[in-house]
ZABAVO-795440 format. One record per residue: x, y, z of N, C-alpha, C in turn; residue in one letter. Coordinates in steps of 0.2 Angstrom, whole numbers, padded with zeros to 4 digits, always signed. Each point is the difference from the previous one (the first is absolute). Last residue first. Example, Ala and Ser with C-alpha at 12.3 -4.5 7.8 and 13.67 -1.06 7.14 Angstrom:
# residues 2
+0064-0011+0035+0004+0006+0001-0004+0005+0003S +0002-0028+0000-0004+0006+0000+0004+0006+0000A 
END
This chain:
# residues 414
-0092+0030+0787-0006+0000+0001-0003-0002+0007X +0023+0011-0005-0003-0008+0002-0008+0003+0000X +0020+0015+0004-0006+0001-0006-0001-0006-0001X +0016-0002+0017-0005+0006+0001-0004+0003-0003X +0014-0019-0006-0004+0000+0005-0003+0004+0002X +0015+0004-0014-0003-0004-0004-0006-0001+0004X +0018+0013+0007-0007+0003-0003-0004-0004-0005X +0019-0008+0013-0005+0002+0005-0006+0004-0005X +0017-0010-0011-0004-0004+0003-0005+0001+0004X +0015+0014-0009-0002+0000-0002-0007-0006+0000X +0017+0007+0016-0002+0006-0001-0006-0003-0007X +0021-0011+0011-0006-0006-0002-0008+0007+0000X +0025+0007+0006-0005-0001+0004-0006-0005-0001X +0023-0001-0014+0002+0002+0009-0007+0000+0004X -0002-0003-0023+0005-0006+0003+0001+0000+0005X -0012+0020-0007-0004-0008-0001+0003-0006+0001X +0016+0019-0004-0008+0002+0004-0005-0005+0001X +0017-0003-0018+0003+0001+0008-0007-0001+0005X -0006-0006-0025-0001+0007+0004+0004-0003+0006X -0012-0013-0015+0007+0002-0002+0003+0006+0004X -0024-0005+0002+0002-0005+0002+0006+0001-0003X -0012+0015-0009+0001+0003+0008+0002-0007+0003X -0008-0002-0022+0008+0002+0000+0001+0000+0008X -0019-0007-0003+0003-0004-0003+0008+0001+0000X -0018+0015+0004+0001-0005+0006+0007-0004-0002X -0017+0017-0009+0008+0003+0003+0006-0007+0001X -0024+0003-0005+0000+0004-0008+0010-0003+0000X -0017-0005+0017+0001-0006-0005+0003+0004-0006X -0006+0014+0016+0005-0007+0004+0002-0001-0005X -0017+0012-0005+0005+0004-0001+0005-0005+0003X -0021-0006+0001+0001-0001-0007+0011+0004-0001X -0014-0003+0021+0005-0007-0003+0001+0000-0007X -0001+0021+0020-0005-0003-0006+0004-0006-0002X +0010+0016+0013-0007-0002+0006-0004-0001-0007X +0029+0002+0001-0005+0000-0003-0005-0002+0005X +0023+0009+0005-0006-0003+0005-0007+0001-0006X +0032+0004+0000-0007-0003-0003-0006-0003+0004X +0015+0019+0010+0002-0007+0000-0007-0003-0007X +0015+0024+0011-0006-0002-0003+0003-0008-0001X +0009+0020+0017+0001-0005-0003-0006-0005-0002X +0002+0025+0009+0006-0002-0003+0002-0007-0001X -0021+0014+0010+0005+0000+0005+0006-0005-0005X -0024+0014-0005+0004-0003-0003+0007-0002+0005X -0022+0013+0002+0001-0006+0003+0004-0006-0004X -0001+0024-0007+0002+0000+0007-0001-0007+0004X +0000+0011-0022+0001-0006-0001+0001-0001+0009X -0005+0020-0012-0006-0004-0005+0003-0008+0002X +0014+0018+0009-0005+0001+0001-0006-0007+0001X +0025-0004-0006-0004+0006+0001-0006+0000+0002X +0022-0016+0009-0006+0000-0006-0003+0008+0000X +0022-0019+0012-0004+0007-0002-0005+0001-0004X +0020-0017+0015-0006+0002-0006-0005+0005+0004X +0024-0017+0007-0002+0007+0000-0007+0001-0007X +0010-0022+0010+0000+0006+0004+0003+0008+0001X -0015-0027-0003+0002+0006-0003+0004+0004+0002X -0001-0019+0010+0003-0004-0008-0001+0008-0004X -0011-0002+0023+0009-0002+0001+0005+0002-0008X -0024+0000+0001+0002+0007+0003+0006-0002-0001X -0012-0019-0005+0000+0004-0004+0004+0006+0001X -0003-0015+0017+0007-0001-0006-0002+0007-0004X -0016-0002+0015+0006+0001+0002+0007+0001-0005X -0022-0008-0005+0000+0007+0003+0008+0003-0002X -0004-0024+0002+0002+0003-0006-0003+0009-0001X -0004-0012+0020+0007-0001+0000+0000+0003-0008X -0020+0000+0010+0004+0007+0003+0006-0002-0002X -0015-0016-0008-0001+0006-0001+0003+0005+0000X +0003-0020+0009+0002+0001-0006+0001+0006-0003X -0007-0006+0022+0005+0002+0001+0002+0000-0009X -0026+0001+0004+0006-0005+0004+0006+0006-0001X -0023-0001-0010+0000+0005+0004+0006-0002+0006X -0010-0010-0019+0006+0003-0003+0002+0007+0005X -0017-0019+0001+0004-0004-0003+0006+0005+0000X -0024+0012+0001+0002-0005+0002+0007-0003-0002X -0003+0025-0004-0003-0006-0003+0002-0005+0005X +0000+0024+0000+0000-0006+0007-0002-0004-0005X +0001+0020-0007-0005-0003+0000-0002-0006+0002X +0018+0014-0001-0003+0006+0004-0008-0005-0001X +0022-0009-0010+0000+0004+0010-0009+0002+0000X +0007-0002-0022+0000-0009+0002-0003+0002+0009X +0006+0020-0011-0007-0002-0002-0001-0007+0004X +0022+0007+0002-0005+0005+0003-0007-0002-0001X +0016-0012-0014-0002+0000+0005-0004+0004+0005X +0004+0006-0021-0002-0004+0000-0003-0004+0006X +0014+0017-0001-0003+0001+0000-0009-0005-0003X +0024-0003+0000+0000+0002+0008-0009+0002+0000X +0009-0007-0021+0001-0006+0005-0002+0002+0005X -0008+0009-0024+0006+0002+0006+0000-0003+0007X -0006-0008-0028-0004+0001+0007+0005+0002+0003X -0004-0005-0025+0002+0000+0004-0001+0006+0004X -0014-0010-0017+0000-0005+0003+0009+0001+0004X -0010+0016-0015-0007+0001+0006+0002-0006+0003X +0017+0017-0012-0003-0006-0002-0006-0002+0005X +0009+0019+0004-0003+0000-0008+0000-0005-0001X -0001+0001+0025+0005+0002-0004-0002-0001-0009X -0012-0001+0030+0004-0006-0007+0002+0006-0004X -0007-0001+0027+0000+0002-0006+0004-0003-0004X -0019-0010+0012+0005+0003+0001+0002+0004-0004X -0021-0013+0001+0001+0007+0001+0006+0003+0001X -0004-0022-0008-0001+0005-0005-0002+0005+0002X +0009-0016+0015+0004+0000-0005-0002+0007-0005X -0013-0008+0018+0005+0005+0002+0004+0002-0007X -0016-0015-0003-0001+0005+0000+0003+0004+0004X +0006-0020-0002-0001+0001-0007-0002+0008+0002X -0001-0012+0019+0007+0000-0003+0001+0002-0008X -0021-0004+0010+0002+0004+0003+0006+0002-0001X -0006-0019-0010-0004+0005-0003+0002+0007+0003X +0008-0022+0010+0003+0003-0006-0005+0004-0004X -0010-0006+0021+0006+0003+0001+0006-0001-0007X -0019-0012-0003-0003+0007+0002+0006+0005+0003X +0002-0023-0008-0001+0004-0006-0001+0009+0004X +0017-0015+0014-0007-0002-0002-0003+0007-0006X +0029-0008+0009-0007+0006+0000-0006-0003-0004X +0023-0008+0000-0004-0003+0005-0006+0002+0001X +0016+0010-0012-0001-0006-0005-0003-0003+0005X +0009+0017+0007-0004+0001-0004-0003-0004-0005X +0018-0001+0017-0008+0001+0004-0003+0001-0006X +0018-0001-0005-0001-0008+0000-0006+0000+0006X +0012+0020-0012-0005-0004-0005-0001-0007+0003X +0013+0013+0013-0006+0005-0001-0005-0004-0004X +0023-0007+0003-0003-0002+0005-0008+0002+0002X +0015+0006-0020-0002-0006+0001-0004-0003+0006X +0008+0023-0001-0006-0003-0005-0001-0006+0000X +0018+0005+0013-0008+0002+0007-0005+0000-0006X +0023-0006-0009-0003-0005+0005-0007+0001+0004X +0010+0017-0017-0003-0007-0001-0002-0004+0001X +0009+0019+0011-0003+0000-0003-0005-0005-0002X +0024-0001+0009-0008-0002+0003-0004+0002+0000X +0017+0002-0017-0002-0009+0001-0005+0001+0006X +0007+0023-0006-0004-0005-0006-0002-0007+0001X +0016+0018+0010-0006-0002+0005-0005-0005-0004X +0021+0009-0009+0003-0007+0005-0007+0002+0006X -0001+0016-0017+0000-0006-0005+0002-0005+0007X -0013+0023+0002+0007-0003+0002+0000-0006-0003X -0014+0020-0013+0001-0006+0004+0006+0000+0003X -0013+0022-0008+0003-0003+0000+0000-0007+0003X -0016+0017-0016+0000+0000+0008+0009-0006-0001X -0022+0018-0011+0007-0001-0001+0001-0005+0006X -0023+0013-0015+0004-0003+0005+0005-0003-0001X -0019+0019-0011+0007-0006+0002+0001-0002+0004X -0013+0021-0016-0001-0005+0006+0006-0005+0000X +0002+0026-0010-0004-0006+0000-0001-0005+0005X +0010+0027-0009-0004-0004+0007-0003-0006-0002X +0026+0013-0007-0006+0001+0000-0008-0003+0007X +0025+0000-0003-0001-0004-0007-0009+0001+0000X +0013+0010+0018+0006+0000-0006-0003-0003-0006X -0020+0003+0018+0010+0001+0004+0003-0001-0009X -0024-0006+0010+0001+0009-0001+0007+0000+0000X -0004-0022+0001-0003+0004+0007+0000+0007-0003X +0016-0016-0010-0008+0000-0002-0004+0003+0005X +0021+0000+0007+0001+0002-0009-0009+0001+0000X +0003-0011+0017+0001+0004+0001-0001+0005-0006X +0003-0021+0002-0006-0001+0001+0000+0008+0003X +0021-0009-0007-0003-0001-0003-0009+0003-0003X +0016+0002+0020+0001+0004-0006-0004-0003-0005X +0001-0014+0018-0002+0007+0000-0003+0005-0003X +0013-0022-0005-0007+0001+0002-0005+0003+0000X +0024+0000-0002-0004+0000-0007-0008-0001+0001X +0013+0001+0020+0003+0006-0004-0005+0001-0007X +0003-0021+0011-0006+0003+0007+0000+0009-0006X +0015-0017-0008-0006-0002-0001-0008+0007+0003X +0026-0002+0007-0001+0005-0008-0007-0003-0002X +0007-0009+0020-0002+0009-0001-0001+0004-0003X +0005-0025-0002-0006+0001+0005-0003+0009+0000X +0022-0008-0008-0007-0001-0006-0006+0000+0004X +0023+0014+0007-0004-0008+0002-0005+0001-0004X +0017+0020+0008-0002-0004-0008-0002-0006+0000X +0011+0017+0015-0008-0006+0003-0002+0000-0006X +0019+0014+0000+0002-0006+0001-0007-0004+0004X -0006+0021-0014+0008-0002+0002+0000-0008+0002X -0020+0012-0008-0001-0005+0005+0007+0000+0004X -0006+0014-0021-0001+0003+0007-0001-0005+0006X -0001-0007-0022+0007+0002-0001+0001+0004+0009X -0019-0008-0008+0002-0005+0002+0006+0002+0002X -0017+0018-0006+0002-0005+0006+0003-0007+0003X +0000+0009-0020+0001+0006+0004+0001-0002+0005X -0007-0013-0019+0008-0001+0001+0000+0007+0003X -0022-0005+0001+0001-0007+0002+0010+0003-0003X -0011+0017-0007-0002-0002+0006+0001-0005+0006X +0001+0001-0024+0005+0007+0003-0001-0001+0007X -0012-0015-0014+0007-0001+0001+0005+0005+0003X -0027-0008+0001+0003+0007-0002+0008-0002+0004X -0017-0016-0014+0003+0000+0008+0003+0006-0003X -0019-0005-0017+0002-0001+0004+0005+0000+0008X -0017+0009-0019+0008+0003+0001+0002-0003+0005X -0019-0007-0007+0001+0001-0005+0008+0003+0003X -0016-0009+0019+0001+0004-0005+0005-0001-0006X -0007-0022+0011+0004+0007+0002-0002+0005-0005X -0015-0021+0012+0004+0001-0007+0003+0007+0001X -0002-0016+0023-0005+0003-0008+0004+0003-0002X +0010-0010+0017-0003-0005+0000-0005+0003-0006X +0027+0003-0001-0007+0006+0003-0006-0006+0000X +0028-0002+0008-0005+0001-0007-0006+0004+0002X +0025-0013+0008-0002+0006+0000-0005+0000-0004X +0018-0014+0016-0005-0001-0005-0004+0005-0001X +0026-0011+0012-0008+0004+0001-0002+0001-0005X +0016-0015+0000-0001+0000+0006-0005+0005+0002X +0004-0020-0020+0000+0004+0001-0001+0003+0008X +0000-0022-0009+0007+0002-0004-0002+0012+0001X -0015-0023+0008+0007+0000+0002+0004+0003-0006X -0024+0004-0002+0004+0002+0007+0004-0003+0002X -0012+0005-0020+0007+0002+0001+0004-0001+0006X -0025-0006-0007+0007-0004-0006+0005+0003+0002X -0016+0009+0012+0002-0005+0004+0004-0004-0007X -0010+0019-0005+0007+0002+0008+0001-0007+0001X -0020+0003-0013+0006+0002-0003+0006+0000+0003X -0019-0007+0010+0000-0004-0007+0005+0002+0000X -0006+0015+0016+0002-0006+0003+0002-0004-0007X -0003+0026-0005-0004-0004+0001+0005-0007+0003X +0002+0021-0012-0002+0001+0004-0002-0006+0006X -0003+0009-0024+0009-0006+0002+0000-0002+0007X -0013+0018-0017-0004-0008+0004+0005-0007+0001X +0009+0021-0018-0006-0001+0003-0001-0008+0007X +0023+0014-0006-0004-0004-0006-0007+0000+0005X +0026+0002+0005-0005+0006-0002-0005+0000-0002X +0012-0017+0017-0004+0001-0008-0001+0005+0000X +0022-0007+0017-0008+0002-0002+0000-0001-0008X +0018-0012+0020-0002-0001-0005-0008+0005-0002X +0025-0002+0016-0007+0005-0001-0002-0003-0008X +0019-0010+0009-0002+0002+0005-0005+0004-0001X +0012-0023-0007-0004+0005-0005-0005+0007+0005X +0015-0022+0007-0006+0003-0003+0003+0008-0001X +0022-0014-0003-0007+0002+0007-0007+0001-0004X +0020-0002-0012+0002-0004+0002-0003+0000+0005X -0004+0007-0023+0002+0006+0006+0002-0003+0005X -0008-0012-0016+0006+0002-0003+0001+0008+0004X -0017-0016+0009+0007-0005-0004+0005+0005-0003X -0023+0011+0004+0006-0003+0007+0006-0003-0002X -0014+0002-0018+0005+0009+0003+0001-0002+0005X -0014-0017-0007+0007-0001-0004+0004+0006+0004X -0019-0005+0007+0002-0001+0003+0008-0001-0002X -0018+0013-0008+0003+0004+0005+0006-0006+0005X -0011-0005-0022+0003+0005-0003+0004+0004+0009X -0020-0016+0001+0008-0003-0003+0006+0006+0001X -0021+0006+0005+0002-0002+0004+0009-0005-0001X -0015+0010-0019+0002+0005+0004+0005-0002+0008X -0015-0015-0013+0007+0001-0002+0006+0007+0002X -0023-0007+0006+0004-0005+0003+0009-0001-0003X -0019+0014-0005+0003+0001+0007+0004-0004+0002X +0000+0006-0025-0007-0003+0005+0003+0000+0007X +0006+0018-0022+0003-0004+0003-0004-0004+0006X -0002+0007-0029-0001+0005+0011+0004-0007+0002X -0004+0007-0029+0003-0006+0005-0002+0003+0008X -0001+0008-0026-0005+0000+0001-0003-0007+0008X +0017+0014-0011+0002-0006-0001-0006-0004+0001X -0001+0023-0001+0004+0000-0005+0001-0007+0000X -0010+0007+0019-0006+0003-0007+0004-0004-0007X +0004-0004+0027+0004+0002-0004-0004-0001-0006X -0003-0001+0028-0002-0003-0008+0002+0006-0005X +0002-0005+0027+0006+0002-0006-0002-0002-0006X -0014-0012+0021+0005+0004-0002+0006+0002-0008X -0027-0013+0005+0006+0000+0008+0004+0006-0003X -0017+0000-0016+0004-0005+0002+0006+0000+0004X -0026+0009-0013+0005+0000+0004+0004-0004+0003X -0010+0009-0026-0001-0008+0007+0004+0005+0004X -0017+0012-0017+0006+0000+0002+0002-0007+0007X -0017+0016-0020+0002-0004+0004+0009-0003+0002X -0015+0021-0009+0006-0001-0002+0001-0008+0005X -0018+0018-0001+0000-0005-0007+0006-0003+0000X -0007+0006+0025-0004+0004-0008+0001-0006-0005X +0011-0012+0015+0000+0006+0002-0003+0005-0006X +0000-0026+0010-0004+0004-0005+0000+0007+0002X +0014-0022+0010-0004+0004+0001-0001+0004-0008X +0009-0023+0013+0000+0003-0006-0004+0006+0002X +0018-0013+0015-0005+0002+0000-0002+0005-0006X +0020-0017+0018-0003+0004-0006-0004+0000-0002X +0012-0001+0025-0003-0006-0007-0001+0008-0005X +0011+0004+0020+0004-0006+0001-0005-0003-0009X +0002+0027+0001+0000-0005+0006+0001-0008-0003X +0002+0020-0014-0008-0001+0001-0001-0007+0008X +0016+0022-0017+0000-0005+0008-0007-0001-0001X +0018+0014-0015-0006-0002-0001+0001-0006+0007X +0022+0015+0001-0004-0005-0007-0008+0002+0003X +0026-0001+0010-0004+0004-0002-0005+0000-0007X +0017-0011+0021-0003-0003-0005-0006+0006-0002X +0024-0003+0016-0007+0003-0001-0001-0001-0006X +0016-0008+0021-0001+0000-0008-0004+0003-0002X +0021+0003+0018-0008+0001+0000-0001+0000-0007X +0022-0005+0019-0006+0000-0008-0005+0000+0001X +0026+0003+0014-0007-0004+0001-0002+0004-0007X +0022+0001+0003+0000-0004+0006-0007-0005-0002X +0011+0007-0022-0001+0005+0007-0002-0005+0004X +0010+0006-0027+0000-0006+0006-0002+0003+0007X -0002+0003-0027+0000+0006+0004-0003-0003+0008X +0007-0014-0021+0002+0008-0002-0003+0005+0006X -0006-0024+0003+0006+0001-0004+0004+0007+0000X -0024-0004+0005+0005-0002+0007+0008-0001-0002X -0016+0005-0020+0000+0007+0006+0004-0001+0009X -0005-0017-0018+0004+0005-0002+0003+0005+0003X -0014-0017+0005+0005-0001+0001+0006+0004-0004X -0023+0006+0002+0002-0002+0005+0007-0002+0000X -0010-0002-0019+0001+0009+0002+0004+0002+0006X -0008-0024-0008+0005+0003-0002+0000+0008+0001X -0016-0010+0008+0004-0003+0002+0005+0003-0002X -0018+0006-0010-0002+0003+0006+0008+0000+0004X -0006-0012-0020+0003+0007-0002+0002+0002+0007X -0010-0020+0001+0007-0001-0001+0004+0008-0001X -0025-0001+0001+0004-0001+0006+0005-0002-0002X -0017+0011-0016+0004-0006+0000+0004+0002+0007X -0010+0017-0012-0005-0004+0003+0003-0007+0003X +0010+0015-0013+0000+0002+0007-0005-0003+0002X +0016-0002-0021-0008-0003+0002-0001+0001+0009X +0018+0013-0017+0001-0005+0005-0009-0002+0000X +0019+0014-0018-0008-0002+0001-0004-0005+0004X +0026+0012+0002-0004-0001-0006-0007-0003+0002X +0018+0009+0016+0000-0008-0002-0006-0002-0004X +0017+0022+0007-0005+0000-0004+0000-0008-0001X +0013+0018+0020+0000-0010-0005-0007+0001-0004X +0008+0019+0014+0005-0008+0001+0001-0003-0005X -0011+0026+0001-0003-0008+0001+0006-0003-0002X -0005+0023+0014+0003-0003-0004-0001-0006+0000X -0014+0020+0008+0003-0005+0002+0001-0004-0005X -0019+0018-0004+0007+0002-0002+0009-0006+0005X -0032+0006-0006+0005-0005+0003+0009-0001-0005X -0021+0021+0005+0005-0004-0007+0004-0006+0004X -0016+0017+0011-0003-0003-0003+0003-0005-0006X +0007+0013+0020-0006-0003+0003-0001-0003-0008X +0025+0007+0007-0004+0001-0005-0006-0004+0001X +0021+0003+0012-0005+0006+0002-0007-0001-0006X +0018-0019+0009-0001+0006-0004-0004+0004+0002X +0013-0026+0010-0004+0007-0001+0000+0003-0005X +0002-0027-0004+0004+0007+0003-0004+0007+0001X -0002-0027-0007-0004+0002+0002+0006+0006+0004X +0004-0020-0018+0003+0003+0006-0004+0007+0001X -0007-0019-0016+0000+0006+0001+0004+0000+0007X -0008-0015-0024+0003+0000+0007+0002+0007+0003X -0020-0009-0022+0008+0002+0002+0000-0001+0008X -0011-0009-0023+0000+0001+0005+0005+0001+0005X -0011+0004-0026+0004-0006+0004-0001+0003+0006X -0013+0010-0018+0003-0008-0003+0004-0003+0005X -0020+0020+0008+0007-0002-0002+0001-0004-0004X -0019+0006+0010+0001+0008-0005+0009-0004-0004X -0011-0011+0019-0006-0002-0007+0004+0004-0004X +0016-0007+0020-0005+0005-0003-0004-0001-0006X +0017-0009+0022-0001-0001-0006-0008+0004-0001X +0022-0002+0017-0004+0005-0001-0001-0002-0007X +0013-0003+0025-0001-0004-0008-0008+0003-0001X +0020+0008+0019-0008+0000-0003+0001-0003-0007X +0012+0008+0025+0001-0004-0005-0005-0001-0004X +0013+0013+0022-0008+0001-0002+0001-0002-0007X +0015-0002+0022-0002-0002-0006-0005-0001-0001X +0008+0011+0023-0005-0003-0003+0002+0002-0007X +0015+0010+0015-0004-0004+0003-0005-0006-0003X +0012+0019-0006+0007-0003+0002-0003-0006+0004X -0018+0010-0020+0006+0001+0006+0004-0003+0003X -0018+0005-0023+0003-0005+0005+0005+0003+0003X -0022+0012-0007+0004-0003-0002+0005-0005+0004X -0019+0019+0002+0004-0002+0004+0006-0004-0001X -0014+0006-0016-0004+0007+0005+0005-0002+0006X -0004-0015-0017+0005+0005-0001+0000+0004+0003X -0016-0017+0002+0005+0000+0003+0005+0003-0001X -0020+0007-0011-0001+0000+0006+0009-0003+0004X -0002-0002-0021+0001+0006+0002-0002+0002+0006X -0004-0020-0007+0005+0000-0002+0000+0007+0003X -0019-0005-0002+0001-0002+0006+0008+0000+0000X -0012+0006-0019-0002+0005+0007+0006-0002+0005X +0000-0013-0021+0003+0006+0001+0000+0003+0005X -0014-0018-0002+0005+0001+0002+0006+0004+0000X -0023+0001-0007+0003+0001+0006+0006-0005+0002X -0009+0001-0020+0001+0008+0000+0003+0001+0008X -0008-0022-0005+0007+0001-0006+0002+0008+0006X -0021-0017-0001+0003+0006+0005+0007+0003-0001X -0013-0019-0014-0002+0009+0001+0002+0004+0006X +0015-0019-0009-0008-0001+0001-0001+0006-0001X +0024-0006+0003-0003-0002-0006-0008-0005+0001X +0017+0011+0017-0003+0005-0004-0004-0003-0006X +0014-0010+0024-0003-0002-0006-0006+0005-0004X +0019+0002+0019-0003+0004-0003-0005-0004-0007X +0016-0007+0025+0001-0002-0008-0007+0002-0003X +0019+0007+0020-0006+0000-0002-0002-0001-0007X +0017+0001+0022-0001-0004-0006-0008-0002-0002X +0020+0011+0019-0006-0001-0003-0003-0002-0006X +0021-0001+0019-0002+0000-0005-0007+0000+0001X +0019+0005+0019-0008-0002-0004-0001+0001-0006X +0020+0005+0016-0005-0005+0003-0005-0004-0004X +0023+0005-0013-0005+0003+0005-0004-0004+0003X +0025-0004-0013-0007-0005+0003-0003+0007+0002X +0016+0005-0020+0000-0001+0009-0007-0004+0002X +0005+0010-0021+0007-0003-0001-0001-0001+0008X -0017+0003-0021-0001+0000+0007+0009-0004+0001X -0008+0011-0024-0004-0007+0004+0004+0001+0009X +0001+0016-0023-0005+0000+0005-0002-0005+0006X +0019+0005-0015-0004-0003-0004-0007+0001+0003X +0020+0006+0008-0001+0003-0004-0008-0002-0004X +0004-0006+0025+0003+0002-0001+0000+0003-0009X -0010+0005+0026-0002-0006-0008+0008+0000-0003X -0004+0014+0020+0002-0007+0001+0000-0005-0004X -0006+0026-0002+0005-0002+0001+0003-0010+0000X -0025+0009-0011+0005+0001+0005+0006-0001+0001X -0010+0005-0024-0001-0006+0004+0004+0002+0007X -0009+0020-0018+0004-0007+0001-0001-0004+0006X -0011+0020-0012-0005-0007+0002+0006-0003+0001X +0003+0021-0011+0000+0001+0006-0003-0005+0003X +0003-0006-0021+0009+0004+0006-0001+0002+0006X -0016-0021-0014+0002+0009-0001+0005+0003+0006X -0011-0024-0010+0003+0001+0006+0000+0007-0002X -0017-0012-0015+0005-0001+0002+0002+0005+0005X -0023-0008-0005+0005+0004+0000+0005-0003+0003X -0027-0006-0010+0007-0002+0002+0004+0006+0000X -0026+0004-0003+0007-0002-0003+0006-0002+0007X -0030+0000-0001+0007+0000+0000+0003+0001+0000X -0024+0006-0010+0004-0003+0002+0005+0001+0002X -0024+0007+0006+0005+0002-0003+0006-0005+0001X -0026-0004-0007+0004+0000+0006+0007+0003+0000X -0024-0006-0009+0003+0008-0001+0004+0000+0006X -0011-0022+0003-0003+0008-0002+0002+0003-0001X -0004-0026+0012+0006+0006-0002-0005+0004-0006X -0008-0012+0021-0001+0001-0007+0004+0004-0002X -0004-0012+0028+0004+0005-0007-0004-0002-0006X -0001-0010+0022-0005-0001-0004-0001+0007-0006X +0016-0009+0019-0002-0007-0004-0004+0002-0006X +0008+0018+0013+0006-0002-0004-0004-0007-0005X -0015+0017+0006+0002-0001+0005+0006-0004-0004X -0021+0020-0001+0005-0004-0005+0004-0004+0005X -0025+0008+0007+0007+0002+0001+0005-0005-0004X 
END
């Protein structure tokens, strides 16, 4: 199954940019130009990085939010850069009737941006807090997603690196997690509060590593622990029922919404049948999170060779995700449980359980993913793959706050 990470472009149709048209004008409360002349509740802001081989869908997905467009409610904002293009444009996201020609009028043409680069990320944001001011925000990041590290794969003939987020063909640049996390604490600063729904549309984001470079500048957290289909988040559906919230528009709700619908879409629903998973975080449960894995890896550095063997093997039955060294926490567990391992049959155990659940709090998957419960953590069970990660995974929040990486020095210890 084709899936976004592991695309090959092919006879793809291109593009085009459009200008505004008569029947396509800008809501009553813009004013001429398009830009936003009153606070709403919510902006959306969506930064389309098209300059790789999913080009084609971004158009999709574009038209997908035209299906509902912006309301008296939610600014629907979109930076849109395309292989097919020379520059890159700014869109105020408006209804039409038209499923296939992106017809919302573009703002601003800001010529050949390096979308890979996090300053771009930044600067759009502060574009978009500028020219279309609302109470709360949500950033979303639409790209290639390979989780917290990167990783060379050999696809047929066309090899390919994989690199954390947003890789841009044309400047040949992505964005590393850790800059991605920058990029979220700057958009606090110039939004004056976190950053109230930050998702990836992107592959294997899904995960503790990544959430935790944002966790003081974001307030809830949205991704998929495995690789998304190709068509990514069905925007029609996530701007239907968000706009259907009225006055319980809380990024917790609008999380629990794109959740759903997501893992839905792909169920025999809007965007056909694939596999997935989707799930949301509460970012203010993140610190005791980290305190019950901290607390989790300090039984586990105590553990004698034969109970960390057994802890290896729960690891490589859980379920794990296209990469094979991340693992879903809850599930992982369960196995940890169900084998009594000495040393780890305490209150640790059931505390970081616990957090886990607190810290998720909405996730879905399909079928092919049922012992997926919505938060993948790095849990290599080889010392060759450790030693591939390690070095960086020590620069990592995650490892500052739990000592995560430590534990799995010890836990693969001869």
């Amino acid at each position: 199954m084709l899936m976004k990470l592991f695309f090959v472009l092919s006879c793809l149709l291109v593009p085009s940019f459009a200008s505004a048209t008569t029947q396509n004008s800008a809501p009553p409360e813009r004013g001429q130009d398009g830009r936003a002349t009153s606070v709403k509740e919510w902006t959306l802001l969506v930064y389309i990085n098209g300059n790789n081989n999913l080009d084609t869908y971004g158009a999709m997905d574009i038209n997908e939010m035209e299906t509902v467009g912006s309301t008296d409610k939610v600014n629907v904002v979109v930076q849109w850069a395309s292989m097919a293009a020379t520059s890159t444009k700014r869109l105020l996201v408006v209804k039409d009737n038209d499923p296939n020609t992106v017809t919302s009028p573009t703002l601003e043409d800001v010529g050949n941006v390096d979308m890979g680069d996090y300053h771009s990320l930044v600067d759009f944001i502060r574009w978009g807090v500028t020219n279309f001011p609302a109470k709360h925000y949500f950033v979303d990041v639409w790209n290639h997603g390979s989780g917290w590290h990167m990783k060379n794969l050999s696809l047929l003939s066309n090899p390919m690196k994989a690199t954390d987020i947003s890789w841009d063909d044309k400047s040949h640049n992505y964005m590393k997690t850790e800059q991605l996390g920058q990029a979220m604490a700057e958009a606090a600063q110039i939004i004056g509060h976190k950053v109230d729904i930050y998702g990836s549309d992107a592959c294997l984001m899904g995960m503790a590593e990544v959430a935790d470079e944002m966790a003081d500048s974001v307030e809830t957290y949205v991704g998929s622990e495995e690789v998304e289909p190709l068509k990514g988040w069905p925007y029609d559906a996530l701007l239907s029922g968000w706009n259907a919230l009225g006055d319980n528009m809380t990024g917790a709700e609008i999380g629990k919404i794109l959740t759903r619908e997501y893992v839905k879409s792909y169920s025999n629903g809007s965007q056909g049948t694939e596999n997935g998973t989707f799930s949301a975080y509460d970012m203010s449960k993140l610190p005791a999170f980290n305190e019950a894995v901290k607390n989790f890896g300090t039984k586990v550095r105590q553990l004698d060779k034969a109970s960390r063997d057994k802890l290896v093997a729960s690891a490589d039955t859980a379920q794990k995700f296209s990469y094979s060294d991340y693992v879903d926490v809850l599930d992982f567990l369960t196995n940890v449980q169900a084998k009594n391992i000495a040393g780890l049959a305490g209150d640790e155990t059931a505390a970081l359980r616990a957090a886990a659940k607190n810290l998720v709090i909405a996730s879905a998957a399909t079928d092919s993913y049922a012992k997926a419960q919505g938060l993948a953590i790095w849990l290599p069970t080889s010392s060759y793959s450790y030693d591939s990660y390690s070095a960086r995974y020590k620069g990592l929040h995650f490892q500052a706050h739990t000592g995560w990486g430590d534990t799995l020095q010890a836990l693969l210890a001869p």
